[in-house]
C-alpha positions as CSV (number, residue, x, y, z in Angstrom):
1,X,-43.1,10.5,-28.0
2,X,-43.3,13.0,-24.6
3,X,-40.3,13.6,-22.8
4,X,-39.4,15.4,-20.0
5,X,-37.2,18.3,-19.8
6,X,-35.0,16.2,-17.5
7,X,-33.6,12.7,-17.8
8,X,-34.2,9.8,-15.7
9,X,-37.9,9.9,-15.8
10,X,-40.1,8.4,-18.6
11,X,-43.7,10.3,-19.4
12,X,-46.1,8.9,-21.6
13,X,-48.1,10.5,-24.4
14,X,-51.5,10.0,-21.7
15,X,-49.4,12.6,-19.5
16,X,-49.2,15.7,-22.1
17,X,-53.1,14.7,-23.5
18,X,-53.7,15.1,-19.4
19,X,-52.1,18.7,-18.7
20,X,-53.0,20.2,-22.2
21,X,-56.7,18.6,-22.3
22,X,-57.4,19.8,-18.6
23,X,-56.2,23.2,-18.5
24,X,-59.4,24.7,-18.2
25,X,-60.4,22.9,-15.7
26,X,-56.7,23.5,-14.0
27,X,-55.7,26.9,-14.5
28,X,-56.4,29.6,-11.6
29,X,-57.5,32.0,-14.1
30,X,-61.3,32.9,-15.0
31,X,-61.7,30.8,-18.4
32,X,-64.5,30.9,-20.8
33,X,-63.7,30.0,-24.7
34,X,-61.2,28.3,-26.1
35,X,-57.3,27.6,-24.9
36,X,-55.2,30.5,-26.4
37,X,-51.9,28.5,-27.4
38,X,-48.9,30.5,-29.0
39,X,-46.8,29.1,-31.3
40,X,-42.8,30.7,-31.7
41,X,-40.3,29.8,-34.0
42,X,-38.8,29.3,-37.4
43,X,-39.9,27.9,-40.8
44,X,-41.3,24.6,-39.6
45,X,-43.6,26.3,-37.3
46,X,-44.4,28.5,-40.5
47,X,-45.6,25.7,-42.5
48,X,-46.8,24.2,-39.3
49,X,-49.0,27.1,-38.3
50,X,-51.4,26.6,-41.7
51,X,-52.8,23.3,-40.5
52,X,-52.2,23.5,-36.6
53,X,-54.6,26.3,-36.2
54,X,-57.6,24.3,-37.8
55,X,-56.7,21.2,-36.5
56,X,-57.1,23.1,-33.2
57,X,-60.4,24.7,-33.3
58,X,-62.5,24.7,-31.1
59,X,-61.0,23.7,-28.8
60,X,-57.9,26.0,-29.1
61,X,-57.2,29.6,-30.5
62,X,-53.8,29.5,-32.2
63,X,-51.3,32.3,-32.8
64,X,-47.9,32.3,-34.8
65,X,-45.1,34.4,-33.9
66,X,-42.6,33.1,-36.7
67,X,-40.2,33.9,-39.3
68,X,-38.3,31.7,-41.8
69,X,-34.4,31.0,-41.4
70,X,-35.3,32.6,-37.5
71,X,-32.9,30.8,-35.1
72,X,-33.3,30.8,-31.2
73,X,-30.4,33.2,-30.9
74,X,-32.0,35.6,-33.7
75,X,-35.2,35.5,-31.8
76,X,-33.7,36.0,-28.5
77,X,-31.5,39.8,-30.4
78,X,-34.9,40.6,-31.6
79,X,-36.5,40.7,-28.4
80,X,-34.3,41.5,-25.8
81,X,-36.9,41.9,-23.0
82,X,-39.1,39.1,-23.3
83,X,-39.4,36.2,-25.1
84,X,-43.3,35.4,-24.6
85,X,-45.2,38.4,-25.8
86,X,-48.0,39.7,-23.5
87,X,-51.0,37.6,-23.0
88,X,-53.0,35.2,-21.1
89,X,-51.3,32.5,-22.9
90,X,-52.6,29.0,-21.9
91,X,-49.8,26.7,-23.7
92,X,-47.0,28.1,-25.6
93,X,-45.4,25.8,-28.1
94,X,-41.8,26.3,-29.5
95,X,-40.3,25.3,-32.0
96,X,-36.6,26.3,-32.5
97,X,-33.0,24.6,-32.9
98,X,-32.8,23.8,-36.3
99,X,-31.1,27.1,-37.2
100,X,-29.3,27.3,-34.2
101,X,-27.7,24.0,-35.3
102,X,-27.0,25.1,-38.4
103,X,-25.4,28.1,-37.5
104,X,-22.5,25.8,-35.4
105,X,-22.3,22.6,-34.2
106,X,-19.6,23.4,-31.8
107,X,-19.4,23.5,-27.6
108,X,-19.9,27.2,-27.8
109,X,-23.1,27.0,-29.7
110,X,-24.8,24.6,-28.1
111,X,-23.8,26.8,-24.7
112,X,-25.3,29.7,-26.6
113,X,-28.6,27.5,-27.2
114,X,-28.9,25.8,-23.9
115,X,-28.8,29.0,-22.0
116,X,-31.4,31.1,-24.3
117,X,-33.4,27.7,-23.5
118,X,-33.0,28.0,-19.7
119,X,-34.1,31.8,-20.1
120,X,-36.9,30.7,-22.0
121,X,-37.6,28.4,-19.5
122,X,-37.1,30.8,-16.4
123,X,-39.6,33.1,-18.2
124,X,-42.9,30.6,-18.6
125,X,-41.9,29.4,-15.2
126,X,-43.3,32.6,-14.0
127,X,-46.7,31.4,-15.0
128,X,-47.6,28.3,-13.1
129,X,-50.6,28.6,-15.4
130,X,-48.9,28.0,-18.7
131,X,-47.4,25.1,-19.9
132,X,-44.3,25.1,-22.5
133,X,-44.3,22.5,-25.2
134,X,-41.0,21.9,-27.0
135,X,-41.8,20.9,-31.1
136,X,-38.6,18.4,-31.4
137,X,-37.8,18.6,-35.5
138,X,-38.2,15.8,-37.6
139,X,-35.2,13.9,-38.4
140,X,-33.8,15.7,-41.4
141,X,-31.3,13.6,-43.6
142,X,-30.1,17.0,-44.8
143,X,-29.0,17.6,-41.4
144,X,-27.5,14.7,-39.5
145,X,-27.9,14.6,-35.8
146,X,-30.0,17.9,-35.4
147,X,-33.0,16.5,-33.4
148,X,-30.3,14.7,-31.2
149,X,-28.7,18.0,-30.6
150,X,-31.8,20.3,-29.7
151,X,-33.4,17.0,-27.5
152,X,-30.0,16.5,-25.9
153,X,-30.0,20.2,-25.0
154,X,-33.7,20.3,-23.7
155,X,-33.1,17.2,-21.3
156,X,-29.8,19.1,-20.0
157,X,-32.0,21.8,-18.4
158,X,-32.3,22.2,-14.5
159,X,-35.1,20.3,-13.3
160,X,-36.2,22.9,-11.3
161,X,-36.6,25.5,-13.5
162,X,-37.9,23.2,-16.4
163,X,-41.0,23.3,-14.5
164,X,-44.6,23.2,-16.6
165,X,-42.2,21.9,-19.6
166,X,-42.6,19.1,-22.3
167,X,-40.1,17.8,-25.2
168,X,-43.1,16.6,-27.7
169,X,-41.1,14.2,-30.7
170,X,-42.9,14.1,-34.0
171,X,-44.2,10.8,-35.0
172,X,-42.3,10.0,-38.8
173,X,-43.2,12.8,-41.4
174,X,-42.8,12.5,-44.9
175,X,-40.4,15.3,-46.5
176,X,-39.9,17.3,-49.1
177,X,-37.5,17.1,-51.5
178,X,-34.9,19.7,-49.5
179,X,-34.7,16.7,-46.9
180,X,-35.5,19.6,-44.2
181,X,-39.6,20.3,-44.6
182,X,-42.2,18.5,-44.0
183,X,-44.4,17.8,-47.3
184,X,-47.9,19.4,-46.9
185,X,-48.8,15.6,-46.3
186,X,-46.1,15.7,-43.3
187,X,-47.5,19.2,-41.9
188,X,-50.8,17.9,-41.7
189,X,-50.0,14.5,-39.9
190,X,-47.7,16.5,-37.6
191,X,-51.0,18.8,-36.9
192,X,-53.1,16.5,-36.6
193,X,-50.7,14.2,-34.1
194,X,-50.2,17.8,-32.2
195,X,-54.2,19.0,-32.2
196,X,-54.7,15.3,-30.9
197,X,-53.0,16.4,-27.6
198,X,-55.1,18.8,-26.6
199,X,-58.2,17.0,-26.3
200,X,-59.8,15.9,-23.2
């Protein structure tokens, strides 16, 4: 399921296949070759990145900025300036929260998480070019009401600076036996469901 990074306003799965199929044919830039698409975050977009980037060709070139255990906050220390490297980046999916929730549940994290989200936002909002795709985790029985907590926060962000933005749910994965990770069999169904967005 798509959502918007605002509530009161429903968009349907058509609506993301629409901006990430046409980009080409969109974007201002001179285009030839495939749709560079980054991918940030933590472990699940680790064992994400191993099927997403096949599932993607040709149509897409995909590259991984992640690291295991990496939270939102972590990321955000570790690169103080930016969080989008350099690059003619057509798409940039995310996929962060999961440690963030972890680390604390309270008011003062979730502050801490919405507002590296708004920056985050603010940032690809500077591209009118590049669209910014949320990965919403799984549910995870190991860690009750995490995906309501990251797509709570994602809908909380301004409207206005949300701009090019997406929340994109996972359909159901199977998991391993950590009740956190996808099973190779869930990576590749969450690839798959992912790649399937991008084509026209």
């Amino acid at each position: 399921m798509v959502r918007p990074m605002s509530s009161g306003t429903v968009f349907a799965v058509a609506l993301l296949v629409l901006v990430l199929g046409a980009l080409a044919a969109g974007s201002s830039r001179p285009r030839s070759g495939p749709l560079r698409v980054l991918l940030l975050g933590d472990s699940l977009a680790v064992g994400l990145s191993r099927t997403l980037r096949a599932e993607l060709l040709p149509r897409a070139e995909l590259t991984t900025l992640a690291r295991e255990g990496e939270s939102l906050e972590g990321y955000r220390r570790a690169h103080p300036r930016e969080f989008i490297p350099p690059g003619r980046w057509d798409a940039v999916l995310v996929s962060f929260g999961v440690n963030d929730f972890a680390a604390g549940r309270g008011s003062t994290a979730r502050e801490s998480f919405a507002a590296n989200v708004t920056a985050l936002h603010w940032e690809a909002g500077q591209d009118r070019d590049l669209r910014l795709v949320w990965l919403v985790p799984p549910e995870m029985p190991a860690l009750p009401g995490c995906q309501g907590w990251v797509r709570r926060t994602l809908a909380g962000v301004d409207p206005t600076i949300a701009g090019h933005a997406f929340a994109l749910e996972p359909p159901a994965l199977e998991l391993s036996p950590d009740r956190i990770h996808p099973t190779p069999l869930g990576y590749q169904r969450w690839a798959e469901w992912i790649a399937e967005r991008f084509r026209p």
